[in-house]
N, C-alpha and C positions, 0 to 999 in steps of 0.2 A: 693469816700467815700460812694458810694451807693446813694447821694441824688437825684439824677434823681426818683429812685424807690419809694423813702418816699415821693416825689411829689404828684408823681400819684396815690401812694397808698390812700395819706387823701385824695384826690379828688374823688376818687371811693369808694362808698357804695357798698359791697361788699354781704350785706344781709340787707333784708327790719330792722332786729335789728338795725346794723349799721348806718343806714341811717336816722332811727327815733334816734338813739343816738346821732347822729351829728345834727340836727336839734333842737335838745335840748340842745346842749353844746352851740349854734349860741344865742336859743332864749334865751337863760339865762345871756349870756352876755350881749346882746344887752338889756336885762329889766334893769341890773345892772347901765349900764352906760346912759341910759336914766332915770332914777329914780335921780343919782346926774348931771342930766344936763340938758340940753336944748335936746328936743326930733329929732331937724333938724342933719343930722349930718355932714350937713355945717360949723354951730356952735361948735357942741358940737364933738370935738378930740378924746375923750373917744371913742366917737360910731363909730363914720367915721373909727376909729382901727378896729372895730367890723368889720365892714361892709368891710374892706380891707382883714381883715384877714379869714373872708369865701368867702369873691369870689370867689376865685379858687376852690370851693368846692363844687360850685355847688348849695348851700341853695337856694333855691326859697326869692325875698323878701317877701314875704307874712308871711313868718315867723319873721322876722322883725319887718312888722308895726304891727302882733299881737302883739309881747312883747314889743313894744313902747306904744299901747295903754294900755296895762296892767298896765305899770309902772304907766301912766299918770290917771289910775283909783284908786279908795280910799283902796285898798285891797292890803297888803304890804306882802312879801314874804323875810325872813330875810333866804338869801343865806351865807351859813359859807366856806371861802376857807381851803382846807385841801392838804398835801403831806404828799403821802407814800413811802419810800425807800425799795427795796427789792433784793434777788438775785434770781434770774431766772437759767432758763436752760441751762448748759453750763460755769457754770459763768457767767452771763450775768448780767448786771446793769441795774434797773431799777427804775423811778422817776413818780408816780403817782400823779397825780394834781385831787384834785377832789373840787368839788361845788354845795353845798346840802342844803337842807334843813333840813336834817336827820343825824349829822356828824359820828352817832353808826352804822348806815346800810349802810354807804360810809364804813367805816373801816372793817363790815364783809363783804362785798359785794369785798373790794378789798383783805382782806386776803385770802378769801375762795378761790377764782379765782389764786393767787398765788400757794397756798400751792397745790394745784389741780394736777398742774402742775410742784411738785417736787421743787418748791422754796419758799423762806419766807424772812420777812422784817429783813432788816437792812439796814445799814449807806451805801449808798456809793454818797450820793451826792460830796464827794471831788474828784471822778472821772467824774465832768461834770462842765462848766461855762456855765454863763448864758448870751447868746450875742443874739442881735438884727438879724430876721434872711428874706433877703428880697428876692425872686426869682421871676424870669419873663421872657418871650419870648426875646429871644436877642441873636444877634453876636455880639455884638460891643463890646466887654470887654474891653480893654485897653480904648474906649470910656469912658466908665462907671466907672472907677477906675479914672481915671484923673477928667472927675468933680466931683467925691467925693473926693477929696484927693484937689482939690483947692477948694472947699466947706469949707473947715477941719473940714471934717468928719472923727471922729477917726473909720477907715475902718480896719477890722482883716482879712479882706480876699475878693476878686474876681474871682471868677474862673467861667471856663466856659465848660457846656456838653451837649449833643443833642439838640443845640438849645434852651437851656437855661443859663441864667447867674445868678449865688447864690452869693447875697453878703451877709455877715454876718460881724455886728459893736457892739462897745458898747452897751450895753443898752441906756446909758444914749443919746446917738449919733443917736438914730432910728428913731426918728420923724424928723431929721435935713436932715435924707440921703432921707426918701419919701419928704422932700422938693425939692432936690437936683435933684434926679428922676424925679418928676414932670415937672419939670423946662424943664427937656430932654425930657419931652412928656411922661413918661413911668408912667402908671397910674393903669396897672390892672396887677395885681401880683397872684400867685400861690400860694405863700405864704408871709406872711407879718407878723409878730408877734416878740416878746421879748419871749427865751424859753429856757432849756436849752438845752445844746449839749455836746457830751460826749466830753474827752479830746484824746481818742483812741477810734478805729473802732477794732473788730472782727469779727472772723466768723464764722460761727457754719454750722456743718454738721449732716448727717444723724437725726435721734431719738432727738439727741439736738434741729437741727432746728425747726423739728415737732412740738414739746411740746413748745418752744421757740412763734413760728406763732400763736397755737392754743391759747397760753396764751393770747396775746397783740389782736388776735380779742376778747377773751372775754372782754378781759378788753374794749376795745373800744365799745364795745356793755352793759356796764353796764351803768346803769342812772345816778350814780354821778359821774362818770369819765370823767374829761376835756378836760386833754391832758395826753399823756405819751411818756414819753424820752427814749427812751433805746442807747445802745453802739454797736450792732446785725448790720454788714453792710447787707442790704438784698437783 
């Protein structure tokens, strides 16, 4: 289903844009859940999420304990969560997460970059659920399914490609299976997160793809853009 490539793709900055836009989606989390918790994130679950979920990314910590000590200072930043739904190029599905401070310049800033590119908002989040999604270095799959599965861990899937192994569980089951993991030594992940995922994979060629690619780096290079889901195997 392409996920090998959506791996490596969020791991690489692809343009100094990109790279300072991911290190902004990292610091902003990381202020969020340090601001309702305990700053360690031995303690605090919330952050240690953070901090799982960009490892694989590459963020330097230094971006981290800036926006832990931010939170921990008297100057408060009231971040608004936002989703936009859109169709893309191709017919293509698309699920925008954004996290601002500005919720009218999230909304032009994600329209504008859409319609740019020959699509525009609407519905299609009932072409996506939303599972727990956890990837890492590994062969040992049937390993890895068995003690999640006597863990019970409500597990939707295990599979395994180049050297890496994609489990995707509940939402509610996500923090249960990094325990489960842990437990088997397996600590530094590529990806780690609760997000959605479409429910079918397409695939888009020529001029489609083009406009298709060019859209989602823009979007990844805008400042209130979080994450973004699309259905695009790539």
């Amino acid at each position: 289903m392409g996920r090998h490539h959506e791996v490596r793709a969020a791991a690489m900055a692809k343009t100094g844009a990109m790279k300072s836009a991911l290190y902004a989606r990292a610091s902003k989390e990381a202020y969020m859940a340090a601001r309702t918790g305990d700053p360690d994130p031995k303690t605090n679950l919330a952050l240690r999420a953070v901090y799982d979920k960009y490892r694989g990314k590459s963020v330097p910590r230094d971006v981290f304990d800036r926006a832990i000590k931010k939170a921990q200072g008297g100057d408060a930043v009231a971040y608004v969560e936002g989703r936009y739904e859109a169709y893309g190029p191709g017919n293509s599905y698309i699920i925008i997460d954004t996290l601002t401070d500005n919720p009218n310049r999230a909304l032009v800033e994600v329209r504008t970059q859409v319609t740019r590119k020959g699509g525009h908002l609407g519905s299609v989040n009932y072409n996506f659920t939303q599972l727990g999604v956890l990837s890492f270095k590994g062969e040992n799959r049937d390993e890895v399914e068995e003690a999640l599965i006597l863990g019970d861990v409500d597990v939707q899937s295990v599979e395994a490609e180049e050297g890496y192994i994609y489990v995707t569980v509940s939402p509610a089951a996500f923090n249960q299976a990094k325990d489960v993991l842990a437990e088997m030594g397996i600590t530094e992940f590529e990806e780690a997160e609760v997000r959605m995922e479409p429910n079918e994979w397409i695939t888009l060629e020529g001029e489609d793809l083009q406009k298709f690619q060019d859209l989602i780096d823009a979007l990844e290079e805008c400042e209130d853009v979080q994450h973004v889901a699309h259905n695009v195997e790539l």
